[in-house]
C-alpha positions in Angstrom: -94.6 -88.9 -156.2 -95.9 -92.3 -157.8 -98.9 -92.1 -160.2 -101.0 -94.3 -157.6 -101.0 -93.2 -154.1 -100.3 -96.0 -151.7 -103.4 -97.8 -150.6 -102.2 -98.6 -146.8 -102.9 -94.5 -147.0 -106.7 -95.4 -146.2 -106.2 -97.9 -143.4 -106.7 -95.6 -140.2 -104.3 -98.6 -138.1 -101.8 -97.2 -140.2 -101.2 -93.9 -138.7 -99.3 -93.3 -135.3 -99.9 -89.2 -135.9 -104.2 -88.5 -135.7 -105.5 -85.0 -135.8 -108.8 -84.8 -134.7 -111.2 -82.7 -137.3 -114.4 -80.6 -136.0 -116.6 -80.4 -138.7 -118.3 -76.7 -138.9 -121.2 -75.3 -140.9 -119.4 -73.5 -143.2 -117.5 -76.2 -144.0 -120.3 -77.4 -146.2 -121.2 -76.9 -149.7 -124.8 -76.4 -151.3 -125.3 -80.2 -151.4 -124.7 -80.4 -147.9 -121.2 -82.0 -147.9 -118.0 -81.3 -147.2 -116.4 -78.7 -150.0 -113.1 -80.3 -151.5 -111.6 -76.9 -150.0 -112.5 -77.2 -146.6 -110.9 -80.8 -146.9 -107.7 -79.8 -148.0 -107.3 -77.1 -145.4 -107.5 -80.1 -142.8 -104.7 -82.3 -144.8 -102.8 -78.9 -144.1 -103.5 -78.8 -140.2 -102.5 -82.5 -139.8 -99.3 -81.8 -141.8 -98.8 -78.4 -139.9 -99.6 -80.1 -136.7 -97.0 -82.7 -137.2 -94.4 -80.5 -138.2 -94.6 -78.1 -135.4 -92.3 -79.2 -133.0 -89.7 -78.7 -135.6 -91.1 -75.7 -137.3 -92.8 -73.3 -135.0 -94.9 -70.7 -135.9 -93.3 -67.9 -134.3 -91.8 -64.3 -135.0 -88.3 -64.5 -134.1 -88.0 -68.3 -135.9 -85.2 -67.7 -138.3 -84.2 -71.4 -138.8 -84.7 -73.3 -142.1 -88.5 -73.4 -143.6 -90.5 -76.4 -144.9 -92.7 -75.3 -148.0 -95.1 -77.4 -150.0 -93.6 -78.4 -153.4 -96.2 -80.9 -154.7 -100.2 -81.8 -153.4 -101.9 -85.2 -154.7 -105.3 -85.5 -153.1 -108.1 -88.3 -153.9 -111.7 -87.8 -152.7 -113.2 -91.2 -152.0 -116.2 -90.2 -150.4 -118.3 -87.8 -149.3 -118.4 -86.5 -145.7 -121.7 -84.7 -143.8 -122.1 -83.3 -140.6 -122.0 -84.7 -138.2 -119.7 -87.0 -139.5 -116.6 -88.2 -136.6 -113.6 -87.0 -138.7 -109.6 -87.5 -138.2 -106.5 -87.2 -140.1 -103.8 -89.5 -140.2 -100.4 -88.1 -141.2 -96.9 -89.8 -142.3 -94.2 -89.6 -143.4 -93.8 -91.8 -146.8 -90.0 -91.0 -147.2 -87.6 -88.7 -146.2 -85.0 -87.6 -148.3 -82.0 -85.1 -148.0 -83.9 -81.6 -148.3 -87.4 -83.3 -148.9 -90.1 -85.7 -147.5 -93.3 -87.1 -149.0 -96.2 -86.8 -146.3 -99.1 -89.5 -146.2 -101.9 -88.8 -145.2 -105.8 -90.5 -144.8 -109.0 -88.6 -144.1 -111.3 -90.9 -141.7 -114.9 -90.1 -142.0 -116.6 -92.4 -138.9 -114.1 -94.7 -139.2 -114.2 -95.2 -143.1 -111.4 -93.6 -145.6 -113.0 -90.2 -147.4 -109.5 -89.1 -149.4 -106.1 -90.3 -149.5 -103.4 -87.7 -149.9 -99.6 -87.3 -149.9 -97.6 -83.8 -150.0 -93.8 -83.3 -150.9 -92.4 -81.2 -148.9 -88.9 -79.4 -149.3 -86.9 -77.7 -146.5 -85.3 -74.7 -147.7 -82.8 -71.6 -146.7 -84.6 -68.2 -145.6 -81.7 -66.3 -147.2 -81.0 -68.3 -150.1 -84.7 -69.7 -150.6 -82.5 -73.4 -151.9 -83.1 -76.3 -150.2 -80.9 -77.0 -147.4 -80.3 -80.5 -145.7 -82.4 -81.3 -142.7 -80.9 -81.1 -139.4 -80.4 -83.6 -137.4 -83.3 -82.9 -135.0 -85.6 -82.2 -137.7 -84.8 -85.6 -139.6 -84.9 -87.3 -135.7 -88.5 -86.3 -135.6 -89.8 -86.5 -138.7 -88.4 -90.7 -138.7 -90.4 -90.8 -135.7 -93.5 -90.8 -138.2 -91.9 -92.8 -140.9 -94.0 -95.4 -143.0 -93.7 -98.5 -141.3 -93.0 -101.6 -143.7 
């Protein structure tokens, strides 16, 4: 991961993968914004969200398992309910057994945090990285960075 996060990462046009955020009570911290924690846990749902289709969340999945390796957030600005929120989610690059995931929180339109995740895609037995399949790789270039 570069020491400066890409700044296309708060353009909201910029995203072809949006998770839709509602904003609870608890969510909130005692000066009435969004907690840093809360924020992060929704970076994680857009990820997860994307990532589905290729990693489900099941029992009997035995297949190869994406783990978090790295996490880079930057809080812009604060968000309050009740604040419209979404998160955009990317993929920045995929490599053999890794990817770096972009993604922008959208706060009424306007960017509240930038953020980008490595991820690596490991073997259950041998807890190594392993090579992404082909179907994997096929939908994760679905949400590569364009440009």
């Amino acid at each position: 991961m570069a020491d400066r996060l890409d700044p296309t990462l708060g353009d909201p046009r910029a995203y072809d993968f949006i998770n839709p955020v509602l904003l609870r009570f608890r969510d909130l911290d005692m000066l009435g914004h969004v907690n840093n924690v809360a924020l992060a846990g929704w970076l994680e749902d857009g990820r997860v969200a994307l990532e589905l289709p290729i990693q489900p969340c099941t029992p009997s999945y035995s297949g190869p398992v994406i783990v978090l390796l790295e996490a880079r957030i930057r809080y812009l600005e604060e968000i309050h309910l009740p604040d419209h929120v979404e998160v955009g989610t990317r993929i920045q690059k995929l490599g053999q057994t890794s990817v770096v995931i972009g993604q922008g929180v959208f706060a009424n339109g306007k960017c509240a945090a930038m953020a980008e995740f490595v991820e690596v895609l490991i073997d259950p037995g041998t807890r190594r990285p392993t090579p992404w399949p082909a179907d994997f790789r096929a939908h994760l270039e679905r949400y590569l960075r364009k440009g």
